[in-house]
N, CA, C and O atoms as a GROMACS GRO file, in nm:
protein
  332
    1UNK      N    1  21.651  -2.833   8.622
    1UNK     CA    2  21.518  -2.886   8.652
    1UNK      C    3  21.517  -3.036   8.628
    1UNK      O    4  21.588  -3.087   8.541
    2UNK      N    5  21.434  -3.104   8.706
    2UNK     CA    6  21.416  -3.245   8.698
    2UNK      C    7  21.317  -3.233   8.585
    2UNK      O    8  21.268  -3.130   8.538
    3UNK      N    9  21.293  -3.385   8.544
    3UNK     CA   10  21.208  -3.442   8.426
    3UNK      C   11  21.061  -3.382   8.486
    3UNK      O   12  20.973  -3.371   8.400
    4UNK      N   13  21.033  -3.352   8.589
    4UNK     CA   14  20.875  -3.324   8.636
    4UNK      C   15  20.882  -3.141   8.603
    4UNK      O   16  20.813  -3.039   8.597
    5UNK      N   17  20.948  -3.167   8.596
    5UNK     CA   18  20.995  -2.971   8.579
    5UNK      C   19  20.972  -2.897   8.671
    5UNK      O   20  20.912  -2.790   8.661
    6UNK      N   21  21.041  -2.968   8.823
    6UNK     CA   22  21.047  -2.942   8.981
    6UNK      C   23  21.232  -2.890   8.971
    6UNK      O   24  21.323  -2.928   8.897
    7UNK      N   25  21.229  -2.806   9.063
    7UNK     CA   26  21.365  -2.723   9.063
    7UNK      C   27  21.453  -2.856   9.197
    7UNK      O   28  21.416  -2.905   9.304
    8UNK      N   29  21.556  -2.866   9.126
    8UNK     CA   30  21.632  -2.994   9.222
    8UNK      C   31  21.776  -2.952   9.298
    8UNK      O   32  21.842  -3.011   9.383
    9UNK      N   33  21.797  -2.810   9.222
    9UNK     CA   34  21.928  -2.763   9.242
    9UNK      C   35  21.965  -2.765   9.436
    9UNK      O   36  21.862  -2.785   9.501
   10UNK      N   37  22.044  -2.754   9.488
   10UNK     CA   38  22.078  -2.728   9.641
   10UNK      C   39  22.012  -2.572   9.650
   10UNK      O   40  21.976  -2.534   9.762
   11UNK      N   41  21.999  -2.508   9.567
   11UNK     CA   42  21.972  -2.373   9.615
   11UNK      C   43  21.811  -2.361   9.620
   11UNK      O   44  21.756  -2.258   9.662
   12UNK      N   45  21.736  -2.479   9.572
   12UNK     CA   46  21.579  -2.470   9.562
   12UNK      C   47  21.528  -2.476   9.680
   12UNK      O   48  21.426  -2.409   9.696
   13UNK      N   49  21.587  -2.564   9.813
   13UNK     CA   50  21.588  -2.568   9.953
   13UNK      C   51  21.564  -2.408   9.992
   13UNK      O   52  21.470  -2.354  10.051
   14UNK      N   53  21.667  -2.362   9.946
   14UNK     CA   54  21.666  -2.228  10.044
   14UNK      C   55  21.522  -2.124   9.997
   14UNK      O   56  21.431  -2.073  10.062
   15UNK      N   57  21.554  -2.126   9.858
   15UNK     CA   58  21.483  -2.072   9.768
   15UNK      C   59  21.326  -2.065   9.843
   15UNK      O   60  21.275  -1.952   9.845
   16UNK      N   61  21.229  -2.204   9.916
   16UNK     CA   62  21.133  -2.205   9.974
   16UNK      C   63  21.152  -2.196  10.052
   16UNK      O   64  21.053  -2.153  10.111
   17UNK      N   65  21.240  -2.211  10.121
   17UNK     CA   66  21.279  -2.181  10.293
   17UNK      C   67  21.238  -2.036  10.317
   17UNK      O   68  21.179  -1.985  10.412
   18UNK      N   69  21.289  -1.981  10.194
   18UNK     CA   70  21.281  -1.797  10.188
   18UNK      C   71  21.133  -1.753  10.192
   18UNK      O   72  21.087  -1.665  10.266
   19UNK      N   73  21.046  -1.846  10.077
   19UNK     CA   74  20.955  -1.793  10.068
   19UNK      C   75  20.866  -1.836  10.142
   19UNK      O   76  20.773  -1.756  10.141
   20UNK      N   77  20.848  -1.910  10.196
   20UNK     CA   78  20.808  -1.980  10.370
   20UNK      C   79  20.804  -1.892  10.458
   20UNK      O   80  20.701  -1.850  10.509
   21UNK      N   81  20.924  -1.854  10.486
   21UNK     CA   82  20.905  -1.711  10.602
   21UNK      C   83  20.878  -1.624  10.576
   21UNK      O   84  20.864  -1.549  10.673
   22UNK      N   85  20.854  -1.566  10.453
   22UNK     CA   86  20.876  -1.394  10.420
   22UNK      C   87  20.715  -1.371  10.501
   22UNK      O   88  20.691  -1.254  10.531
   23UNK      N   89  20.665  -1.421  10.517
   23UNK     CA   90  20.534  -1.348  10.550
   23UNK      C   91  20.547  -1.302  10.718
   23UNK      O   92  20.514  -1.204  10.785
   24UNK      N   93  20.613  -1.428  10.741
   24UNK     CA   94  20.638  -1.458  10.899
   24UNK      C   95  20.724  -1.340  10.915
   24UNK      O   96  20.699  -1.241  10.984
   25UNK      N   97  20.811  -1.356  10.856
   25UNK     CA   98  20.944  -1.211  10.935
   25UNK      C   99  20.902  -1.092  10.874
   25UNK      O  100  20.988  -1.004  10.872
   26UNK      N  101  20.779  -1.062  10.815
   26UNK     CA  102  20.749  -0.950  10.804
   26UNK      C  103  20.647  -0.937  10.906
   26UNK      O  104  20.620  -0.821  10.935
   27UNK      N  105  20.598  -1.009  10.954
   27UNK     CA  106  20.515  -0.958  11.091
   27UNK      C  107  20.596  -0.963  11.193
   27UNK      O  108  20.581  -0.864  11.265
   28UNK      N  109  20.682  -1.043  11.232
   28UNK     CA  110  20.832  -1.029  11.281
   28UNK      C  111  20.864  -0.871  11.343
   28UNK      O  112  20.860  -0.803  11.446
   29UNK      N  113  20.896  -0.870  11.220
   29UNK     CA  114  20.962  -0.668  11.184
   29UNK      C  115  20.867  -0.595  11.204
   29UNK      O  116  20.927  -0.491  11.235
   30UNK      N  117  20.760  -0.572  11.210
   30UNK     CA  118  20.632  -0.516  11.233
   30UNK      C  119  20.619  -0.480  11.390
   30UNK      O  120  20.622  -0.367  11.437
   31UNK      N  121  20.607  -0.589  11.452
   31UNK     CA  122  20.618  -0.590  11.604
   31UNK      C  123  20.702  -0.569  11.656
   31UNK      O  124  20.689  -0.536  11.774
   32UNK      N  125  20.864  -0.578  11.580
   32UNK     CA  126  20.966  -0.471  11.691
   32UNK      C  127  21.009  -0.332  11.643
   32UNK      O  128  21.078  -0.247  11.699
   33UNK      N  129  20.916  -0.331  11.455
   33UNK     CA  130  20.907  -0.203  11.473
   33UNK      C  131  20.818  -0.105  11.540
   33UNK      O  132  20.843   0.010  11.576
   34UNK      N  133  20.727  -0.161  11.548
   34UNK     CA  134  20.583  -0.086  11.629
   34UNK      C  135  20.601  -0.072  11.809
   34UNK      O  136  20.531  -0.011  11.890
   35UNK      N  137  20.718  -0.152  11.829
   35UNK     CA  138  20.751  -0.163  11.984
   35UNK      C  139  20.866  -0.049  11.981
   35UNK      O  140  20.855   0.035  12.071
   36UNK      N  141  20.977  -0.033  11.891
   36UNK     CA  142  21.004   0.062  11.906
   36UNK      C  143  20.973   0.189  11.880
   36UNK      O  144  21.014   0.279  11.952
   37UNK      N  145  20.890   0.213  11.761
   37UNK     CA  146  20.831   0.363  11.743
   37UNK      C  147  20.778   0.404  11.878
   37UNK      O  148  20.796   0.517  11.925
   38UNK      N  149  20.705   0.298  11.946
   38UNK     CA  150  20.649   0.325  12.075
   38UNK      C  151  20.724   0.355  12.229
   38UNK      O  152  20.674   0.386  12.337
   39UNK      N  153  20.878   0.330  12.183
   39UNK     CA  154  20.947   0.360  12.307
   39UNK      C  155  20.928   0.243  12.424
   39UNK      O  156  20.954   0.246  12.544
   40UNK      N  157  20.881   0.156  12.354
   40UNK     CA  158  20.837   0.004  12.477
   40UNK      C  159  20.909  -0.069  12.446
   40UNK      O  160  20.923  -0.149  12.538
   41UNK      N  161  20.985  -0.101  12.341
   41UNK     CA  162  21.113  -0.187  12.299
   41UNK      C  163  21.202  -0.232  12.407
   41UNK      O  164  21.259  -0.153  12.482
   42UNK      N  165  21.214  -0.372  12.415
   42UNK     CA  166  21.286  -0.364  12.578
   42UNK      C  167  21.404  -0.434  12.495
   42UNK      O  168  21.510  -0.384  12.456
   43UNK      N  169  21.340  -0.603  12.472
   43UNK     CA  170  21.471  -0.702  12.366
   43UNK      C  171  21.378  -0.799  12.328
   43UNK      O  172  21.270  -0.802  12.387
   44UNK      N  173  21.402  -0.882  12.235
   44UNK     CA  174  21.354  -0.966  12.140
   44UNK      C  175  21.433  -1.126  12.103
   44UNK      O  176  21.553  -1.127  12.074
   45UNK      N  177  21.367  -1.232  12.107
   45UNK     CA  178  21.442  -1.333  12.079
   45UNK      C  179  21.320  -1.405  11.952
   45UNK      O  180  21.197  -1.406  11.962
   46UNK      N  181  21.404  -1.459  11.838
   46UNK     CA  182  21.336  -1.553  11.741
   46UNK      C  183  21.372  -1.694  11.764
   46UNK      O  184  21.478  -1.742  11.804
   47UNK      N  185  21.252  -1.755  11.729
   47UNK     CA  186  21.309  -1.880  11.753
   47UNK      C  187  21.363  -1.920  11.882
   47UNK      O  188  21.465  -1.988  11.885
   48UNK      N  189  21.298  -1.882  11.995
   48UNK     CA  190  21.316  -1.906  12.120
   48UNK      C  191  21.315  -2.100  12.179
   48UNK      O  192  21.227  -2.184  12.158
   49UNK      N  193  21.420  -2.114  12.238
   49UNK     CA  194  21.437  -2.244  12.273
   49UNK      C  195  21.377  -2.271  12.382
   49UNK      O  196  21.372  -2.388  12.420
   50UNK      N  197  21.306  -2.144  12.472
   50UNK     CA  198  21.290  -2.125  12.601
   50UNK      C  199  21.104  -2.135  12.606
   50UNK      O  200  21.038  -2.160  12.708
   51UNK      N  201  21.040  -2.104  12.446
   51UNK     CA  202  20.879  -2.034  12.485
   51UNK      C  203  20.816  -2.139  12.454
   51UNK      O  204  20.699  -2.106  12.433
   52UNK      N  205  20.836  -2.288  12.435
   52UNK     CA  206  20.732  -2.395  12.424
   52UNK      C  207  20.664  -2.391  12.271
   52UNK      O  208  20.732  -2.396  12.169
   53UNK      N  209  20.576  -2.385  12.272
   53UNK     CA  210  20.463  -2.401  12.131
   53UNK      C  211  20.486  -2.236  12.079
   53UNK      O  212  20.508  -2.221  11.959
   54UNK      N  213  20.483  -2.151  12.141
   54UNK     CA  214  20.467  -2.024  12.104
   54UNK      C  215  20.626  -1.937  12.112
   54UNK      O  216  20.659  -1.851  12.193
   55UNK      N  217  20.718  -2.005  11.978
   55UNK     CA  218  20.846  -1.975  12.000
   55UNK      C  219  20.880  -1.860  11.901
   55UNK      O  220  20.969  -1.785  11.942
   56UNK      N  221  20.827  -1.831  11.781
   56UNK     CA  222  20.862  -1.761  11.647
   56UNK      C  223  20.899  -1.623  11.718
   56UNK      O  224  20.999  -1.582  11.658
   57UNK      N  225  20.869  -1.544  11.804
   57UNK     CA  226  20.903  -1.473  11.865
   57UNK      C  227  20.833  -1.473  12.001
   57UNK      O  228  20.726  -1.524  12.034
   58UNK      N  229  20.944  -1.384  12.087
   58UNK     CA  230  20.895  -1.350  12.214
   58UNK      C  231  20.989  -1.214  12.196
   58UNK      O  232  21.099  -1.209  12.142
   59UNK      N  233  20.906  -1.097  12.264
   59UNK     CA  234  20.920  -0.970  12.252
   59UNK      C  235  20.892  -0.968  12.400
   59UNK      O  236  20.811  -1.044  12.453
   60UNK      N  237  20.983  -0.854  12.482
   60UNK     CA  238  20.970  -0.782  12.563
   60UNK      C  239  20.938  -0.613  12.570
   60UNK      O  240  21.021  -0.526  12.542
   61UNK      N  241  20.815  -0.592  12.610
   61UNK     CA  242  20.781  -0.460  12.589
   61UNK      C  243  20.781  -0.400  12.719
   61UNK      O  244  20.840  -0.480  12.791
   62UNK      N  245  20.740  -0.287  12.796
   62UNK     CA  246  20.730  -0.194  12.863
   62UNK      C  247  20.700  -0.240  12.946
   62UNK      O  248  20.610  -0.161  12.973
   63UNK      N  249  20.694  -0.357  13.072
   63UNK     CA  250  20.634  -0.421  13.184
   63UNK      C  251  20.570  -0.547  13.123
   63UNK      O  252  20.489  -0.612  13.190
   64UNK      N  253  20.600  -0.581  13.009
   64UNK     CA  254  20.499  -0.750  12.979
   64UNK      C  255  20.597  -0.821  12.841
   64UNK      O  256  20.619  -0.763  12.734
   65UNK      N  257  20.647  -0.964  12.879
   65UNK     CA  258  20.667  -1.027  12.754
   65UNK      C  259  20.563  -1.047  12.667
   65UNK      O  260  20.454  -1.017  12.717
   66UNK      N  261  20.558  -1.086  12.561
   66UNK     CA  262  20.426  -1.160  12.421
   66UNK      C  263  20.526  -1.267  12.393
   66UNK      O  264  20.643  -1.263  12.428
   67UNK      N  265  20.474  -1.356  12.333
   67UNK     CA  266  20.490  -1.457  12.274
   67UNK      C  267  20.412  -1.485  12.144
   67UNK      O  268  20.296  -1.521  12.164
   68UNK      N  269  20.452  -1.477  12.012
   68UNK     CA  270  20.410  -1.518  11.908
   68UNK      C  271  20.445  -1.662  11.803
   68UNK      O  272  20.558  -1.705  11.783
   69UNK      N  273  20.342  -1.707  11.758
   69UNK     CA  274  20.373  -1.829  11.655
   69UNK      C  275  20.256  -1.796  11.533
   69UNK      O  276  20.134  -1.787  11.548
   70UNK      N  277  20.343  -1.779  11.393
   70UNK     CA  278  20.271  -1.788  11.302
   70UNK      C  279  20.232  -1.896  11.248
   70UNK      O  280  20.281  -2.005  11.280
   71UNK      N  281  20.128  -1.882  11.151
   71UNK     CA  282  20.099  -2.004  11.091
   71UNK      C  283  20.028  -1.923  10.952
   71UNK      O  284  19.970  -1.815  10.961
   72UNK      N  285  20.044  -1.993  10.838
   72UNK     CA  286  19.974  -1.951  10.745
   72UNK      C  287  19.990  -2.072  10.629
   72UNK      O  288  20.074  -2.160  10.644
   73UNK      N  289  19.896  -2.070  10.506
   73UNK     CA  290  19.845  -2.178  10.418
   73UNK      C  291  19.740  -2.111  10.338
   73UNK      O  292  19.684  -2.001  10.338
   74UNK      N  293  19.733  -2.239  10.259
   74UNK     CA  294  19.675  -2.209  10.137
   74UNK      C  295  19.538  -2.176  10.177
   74UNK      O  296  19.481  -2.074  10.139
   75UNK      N  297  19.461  -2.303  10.287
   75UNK     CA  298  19.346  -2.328  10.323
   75UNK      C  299  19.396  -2.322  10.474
   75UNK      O  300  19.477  -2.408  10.510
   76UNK      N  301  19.351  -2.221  10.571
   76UNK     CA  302  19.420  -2.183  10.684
   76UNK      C  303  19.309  -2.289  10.800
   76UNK      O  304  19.186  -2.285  10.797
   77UNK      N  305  19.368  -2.352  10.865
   77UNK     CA  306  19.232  -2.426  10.981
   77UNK      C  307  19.287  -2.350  11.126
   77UNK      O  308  19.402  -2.316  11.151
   78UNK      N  309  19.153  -2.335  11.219
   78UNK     CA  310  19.141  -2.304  11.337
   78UNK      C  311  19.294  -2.381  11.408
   78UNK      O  312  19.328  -2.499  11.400
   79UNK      N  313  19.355  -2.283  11.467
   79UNK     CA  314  19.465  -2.353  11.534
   79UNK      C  315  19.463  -2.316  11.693
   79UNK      O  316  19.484  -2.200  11.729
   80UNK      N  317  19.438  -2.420  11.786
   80UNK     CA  318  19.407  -2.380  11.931
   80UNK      C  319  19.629  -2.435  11.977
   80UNK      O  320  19.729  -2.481  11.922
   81UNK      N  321  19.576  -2.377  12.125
   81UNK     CA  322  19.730  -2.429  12.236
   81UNK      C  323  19.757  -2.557  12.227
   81UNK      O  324  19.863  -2.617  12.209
   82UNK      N  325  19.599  -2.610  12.247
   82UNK     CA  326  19.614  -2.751  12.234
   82UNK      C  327  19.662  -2.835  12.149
   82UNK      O  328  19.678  -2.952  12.186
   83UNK      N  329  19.696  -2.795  12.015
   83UNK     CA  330  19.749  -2.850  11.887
   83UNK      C  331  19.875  -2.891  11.866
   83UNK      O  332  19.908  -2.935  11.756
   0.00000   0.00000   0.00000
């Protein structure tokens, strides 16, 4: 720990990196588990280089892609396309 008693190690990076997404890749997992219980599971890309603003996932289901982007915070504000 640094003098502020902030974690400085190389592994503190990951450490929030982890806890940054966990919320995200659990809705993640949610939606290709709920696509497959449903038999609509087609294929799935994260982090798509291809979907613009709305990249965190894109899921292909039964006749229609989705496109998802999370967002979450302490104090959450209205988030439009336009942003």
């Amino acid at each position: 720990m640094d003098l502020d008693g902030g974690d400085r190690t190389p592994a503190s990076g990951e450490r929030a990196a982890v806890r940054g997404y966990s919320q995200q890749y659990d809705q993640l997992a949610a939606e290709i588990y709920y696509s497959l219980a449903a038999d609509s599971f087609e294929w799935a890309e994260l982090v798509s280089d291809d979907a613009g603003q709305i990249d965190d996932l894109v899921i292909a289901r039964a006749g229609r892609v989705e496109g998802y982007q999370y967002k979450h915070g302490a104090h959450p504000e209205s988030l439009t396309l336009g942003d």
